[in-house]
Structure formats: C-alpha cells, structure tokens
Legacy VTK file of the C-alpha trace (Angstrom):
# vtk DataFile Version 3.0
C-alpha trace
ASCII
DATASET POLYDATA
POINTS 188 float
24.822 187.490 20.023
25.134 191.241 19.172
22.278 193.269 20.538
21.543 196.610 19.218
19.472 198.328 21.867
20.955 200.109 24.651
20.546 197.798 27.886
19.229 199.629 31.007
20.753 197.669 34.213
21.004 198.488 37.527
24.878 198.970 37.864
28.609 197.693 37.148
28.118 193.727 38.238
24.753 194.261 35.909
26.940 195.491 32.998
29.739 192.809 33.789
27.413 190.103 33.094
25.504 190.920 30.854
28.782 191.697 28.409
29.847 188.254 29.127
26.407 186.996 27.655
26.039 189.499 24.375
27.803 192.107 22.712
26.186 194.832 24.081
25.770 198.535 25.599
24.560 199.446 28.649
23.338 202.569 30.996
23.510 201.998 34.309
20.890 203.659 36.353
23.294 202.995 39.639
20.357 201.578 41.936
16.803 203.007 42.172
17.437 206.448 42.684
16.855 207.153 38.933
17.886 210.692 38.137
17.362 213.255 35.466
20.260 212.867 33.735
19.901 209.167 33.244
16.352 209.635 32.081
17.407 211.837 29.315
20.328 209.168 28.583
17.975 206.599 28.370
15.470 208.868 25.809
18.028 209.835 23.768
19.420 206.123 23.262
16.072 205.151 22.673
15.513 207.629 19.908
18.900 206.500 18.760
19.046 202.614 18.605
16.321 201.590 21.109
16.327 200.067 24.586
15.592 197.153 26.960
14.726 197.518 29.823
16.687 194.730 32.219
16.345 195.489 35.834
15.894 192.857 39.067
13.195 190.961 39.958
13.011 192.265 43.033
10.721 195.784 44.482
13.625 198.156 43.244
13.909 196.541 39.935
10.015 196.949 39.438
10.004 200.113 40.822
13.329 201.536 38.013
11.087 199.545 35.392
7.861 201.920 36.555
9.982 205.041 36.352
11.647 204.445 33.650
8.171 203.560 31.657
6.657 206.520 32.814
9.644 209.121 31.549
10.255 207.205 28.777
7.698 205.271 26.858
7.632 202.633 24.563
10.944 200.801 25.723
11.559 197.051 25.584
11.585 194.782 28.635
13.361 191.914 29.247
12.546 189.812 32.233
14.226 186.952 34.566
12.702 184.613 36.807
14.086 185.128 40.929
15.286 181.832 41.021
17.305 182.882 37.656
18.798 185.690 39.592
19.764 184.233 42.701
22.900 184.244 44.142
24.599 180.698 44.018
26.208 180.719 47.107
23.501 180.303 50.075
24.787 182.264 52.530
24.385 185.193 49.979
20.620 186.229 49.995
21.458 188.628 46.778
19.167 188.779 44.162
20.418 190.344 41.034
21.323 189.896 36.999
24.439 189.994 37.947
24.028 186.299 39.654
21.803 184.477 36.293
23.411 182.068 33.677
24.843 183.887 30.559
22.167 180.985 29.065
19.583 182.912 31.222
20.936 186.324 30.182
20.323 185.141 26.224
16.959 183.240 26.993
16.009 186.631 28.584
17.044 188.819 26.143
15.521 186.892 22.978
12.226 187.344 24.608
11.884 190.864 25.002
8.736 192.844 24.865
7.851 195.970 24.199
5.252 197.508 26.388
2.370 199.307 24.388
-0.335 202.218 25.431
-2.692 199.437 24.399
-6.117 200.438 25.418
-8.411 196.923 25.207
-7.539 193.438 26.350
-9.960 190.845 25.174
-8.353 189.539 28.778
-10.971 190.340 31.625
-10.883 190.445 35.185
-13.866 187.163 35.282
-11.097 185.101 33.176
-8.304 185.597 35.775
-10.807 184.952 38.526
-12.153 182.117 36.533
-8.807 180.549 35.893
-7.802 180.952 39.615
-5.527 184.069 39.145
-6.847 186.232 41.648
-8.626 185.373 44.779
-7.691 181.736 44.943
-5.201 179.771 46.743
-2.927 179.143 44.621
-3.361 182.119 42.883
0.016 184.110 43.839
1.751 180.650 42.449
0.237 180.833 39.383
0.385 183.980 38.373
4.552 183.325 39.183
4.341 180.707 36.677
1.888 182.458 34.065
4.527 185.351 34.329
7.411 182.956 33.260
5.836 181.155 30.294
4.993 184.616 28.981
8.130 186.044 29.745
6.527 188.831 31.258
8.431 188.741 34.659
6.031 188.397 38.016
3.254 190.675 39.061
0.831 191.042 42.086
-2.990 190.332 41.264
-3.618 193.813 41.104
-0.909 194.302 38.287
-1.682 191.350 36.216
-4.273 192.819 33.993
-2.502 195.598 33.021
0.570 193.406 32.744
-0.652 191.335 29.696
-2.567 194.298 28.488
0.522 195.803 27.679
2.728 193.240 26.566
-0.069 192.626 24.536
-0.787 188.998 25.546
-3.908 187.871 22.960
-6.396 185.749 24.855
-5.235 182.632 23.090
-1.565 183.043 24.247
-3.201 183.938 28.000
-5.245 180.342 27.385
-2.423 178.267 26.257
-0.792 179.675 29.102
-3.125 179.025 31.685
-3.830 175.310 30.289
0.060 174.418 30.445
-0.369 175.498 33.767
-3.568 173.452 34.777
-2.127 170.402 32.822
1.672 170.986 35.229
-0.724 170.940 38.270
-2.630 167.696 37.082
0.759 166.142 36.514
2.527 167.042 39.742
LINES 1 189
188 0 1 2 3 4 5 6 7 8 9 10 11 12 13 14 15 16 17 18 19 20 21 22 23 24 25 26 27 28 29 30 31 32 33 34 35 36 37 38 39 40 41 42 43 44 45 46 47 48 49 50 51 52 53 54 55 56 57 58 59 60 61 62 63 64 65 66 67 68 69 70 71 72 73 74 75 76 77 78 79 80 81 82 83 84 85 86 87 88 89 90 91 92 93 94 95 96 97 98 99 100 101 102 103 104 105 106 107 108 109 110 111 112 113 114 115 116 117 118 119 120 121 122 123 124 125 126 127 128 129 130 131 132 133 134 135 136 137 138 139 140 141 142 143 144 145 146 147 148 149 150 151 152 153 154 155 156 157 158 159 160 161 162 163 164 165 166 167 168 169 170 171 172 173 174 175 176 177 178 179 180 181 182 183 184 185 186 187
C-alpha cells in the first residue's frame, strides 16, 4: 500500500512502523514540543502532496493534532483506538503507534479524514444528550465506541460536537452509529 501524503508521527519507533505497514514518508514532530520549523515542514508538504495527521491516542497526541490543525489547516487525520496502540508486553504501560498491528496501521490509514472549517452540523447538542452521549452513565463509554465506528479517534463530551462537525459526520452516519451501539448494548 503506497501512500502519497506525508505522514506526521510523533518520532523514529512512529516512522519504523509505520514503513513496515505502507510505503510511505514521514515528518517526525519528535514529541509534543512542536516547533516552527516542523510547522513550516508540515505546510509545505501539505501544499506539496498532502498530509495525515497520525499521532497517539493519548493527551500529547491530541494536543500535536490541535497544534498542528491550528498552524496548518485542512490536513488529514488518521486515528487508532488505545487498545490498538498498546504495548504488548504488560509490564510496559506505553501507549504509542509504534506498538499497533501493521493490519491496524492499514485499517487506520484507509480511513482517514480530513477535518473541514464546516460551520453547521445537522448534529445537536439535544441528540447527544438524547442518545446518552453526554450526561449519562455510560456516556464516556459510548462516546469511546461512537469514536471507533466513525474512525474519528476518542473525544471528551465537550469535544464531541465539534468532533463530528468537522469530520463532517451527516446525521444519518451519527444514527447508524449510535443504533449499532444501542443494538451491541442490547446484545451484551
């Protein structure tokens, strides 16, 4: 699988994988401390041949995502579960790319989105309430789940509406979604 886009990790053991999964580039931002420099790498490959966006599922990984979004907009994201990313052996608490599948790496990286200044949502605020997104008790587990079927990596409640707003999640994808969900719940 030969990617064209420039692949934004978070360093070496990042890269390393990842090449064992595709045929691929990559810029490695070297941890969270994003600099200047790697900004304007990341821009110019973007103008160039494009870029995902493949960072941790963990705070720093959200937090390079954020900065990188902000300096440079209009990238492509590709996301992993946690439990994709952990580190097999359990004494290592590591949570990383560097520790999926090269299956996961693909999966990942076939379902990349590209995040939009997308004003309206016909999403609202009622329908994650109403469908137990927000303010209910199972509501941090779902959302983890709603995240993974929409391959739009985890998010706190206060995220999630801008979350599918820009990966531009329609209200019939958000429904299916949600009713997978309910039905998994009902089953279990």
């Amino acid at each position: 699988m030969k990617i064209k886009e420039m692949i934004v990790v978070e360093g070496r053991d990042d890269t390393t994988r990842i090449q064992l999964a595709v045929d691929a580039d990559t810029i490695e931002t070297n941890g969270s401390a994003v600099n200047k420099t790697t900004l304007d790498k990341i821009r110019h490959a973007k103008e160039k041949r494009g870029v995902i966006v493949f960072t941790d599922p963990d705070y720093p990984g959200e937090r390079i995502r954020n900065l990188i979004n902000q300096a440079v907009p209009g990238c492509k994201h590709a996301f992993l579960r946690r439990d994709q990313a952990k580190a097999k052996h359990s004494k290592n608490k590591s949570l990383g790319i560097e520790h999926a599948s090269v299956e996961d790496i693909q999966r990942a990286l076939e379902d990349v989105y590209e995040l939009a200044d997308f004003s309206g949502s016909d999403i609202t605020k009622e329908d994650l309430i109403h469908y137990g997104l927000i303010g209910g008790k199972k509501a941090a587990e779902r959302r983890k789940r709603l995240g993974e079927l929409l391959h739009i990596g985890h998010t706190n409640g206060k995220q999630l509406l801008k979350r599918l707003t820009q990966f531009q999640i329609s209200k019939e994808q958000f429904k299916e979604a949600v009713e997978f969900i309910e039905q998994e719940e009902k089953d279990a």
